[in-house]
N, C-alpha and C positions, 0 to 999 in steps of 0.2 A: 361198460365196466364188466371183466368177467366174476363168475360166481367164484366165492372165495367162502373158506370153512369158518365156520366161529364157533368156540364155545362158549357152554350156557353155562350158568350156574346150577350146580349139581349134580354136572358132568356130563352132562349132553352137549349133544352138538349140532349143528342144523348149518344147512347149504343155502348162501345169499347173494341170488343173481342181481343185476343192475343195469339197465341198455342205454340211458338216459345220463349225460354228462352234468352237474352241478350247473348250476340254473346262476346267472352273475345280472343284476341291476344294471342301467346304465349309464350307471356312476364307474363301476368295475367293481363292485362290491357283491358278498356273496347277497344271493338275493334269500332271504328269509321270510319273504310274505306275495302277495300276490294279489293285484288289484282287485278290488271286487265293485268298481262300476257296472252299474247293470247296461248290458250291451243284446239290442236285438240279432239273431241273426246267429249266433255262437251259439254252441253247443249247450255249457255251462252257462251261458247267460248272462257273466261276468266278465271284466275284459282277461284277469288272469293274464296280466303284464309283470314279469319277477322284479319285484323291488326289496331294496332295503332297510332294515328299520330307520334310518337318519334318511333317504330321500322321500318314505312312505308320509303321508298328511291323515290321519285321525282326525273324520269328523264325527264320529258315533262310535260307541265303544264296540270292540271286535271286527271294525271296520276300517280297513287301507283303503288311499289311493295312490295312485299313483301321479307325480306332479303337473300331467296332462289332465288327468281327468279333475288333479284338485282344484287344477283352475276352469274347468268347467263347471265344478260345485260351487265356485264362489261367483260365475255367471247366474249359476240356476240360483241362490240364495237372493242375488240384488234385482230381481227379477220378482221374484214372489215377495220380497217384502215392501208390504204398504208403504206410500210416502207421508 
């Protein structure tokens, strides 16, 4: 994206570069969150797969997944709980 002018409120104005094309889920939706399965090996630690809000799965509050790793959450769930 190239950098484009904006003004502020109170009459300024500031210069806002952008390299990075808008991030789409792969449903085709914009993606507005981004998994946070903890993943060894990555950087962040996290898978950080762009999802969005209707295909993301909340199992704890402030926490996405994504519909691969939510079905690995519900592996890991029936796995730990006693019979």
């Amino acid at each position: 994206m190239p950098c484009q002018h904006v003004s502020l409120p109170g009459g300024g104005s500031a210069i806002v570069c952008g390299g990075t094309k808008r991030q789409r889920c792969a449903c085709g939706a914009p993606a507005t969150l981004l998994c946070d399965w903890k993943v060894q090996g990555k950087r962040l630690g996290t898978c950080d797969r762009p999802i969005c809000a209707d295909c993301a799965i909340n199992p704890a509050p402030e926490k996405d997944l994504c519909p691969e790793h939510a079905a690995r959450f519900v592996e890991w769930q029936t796995v730990r709980r006693p019979v």
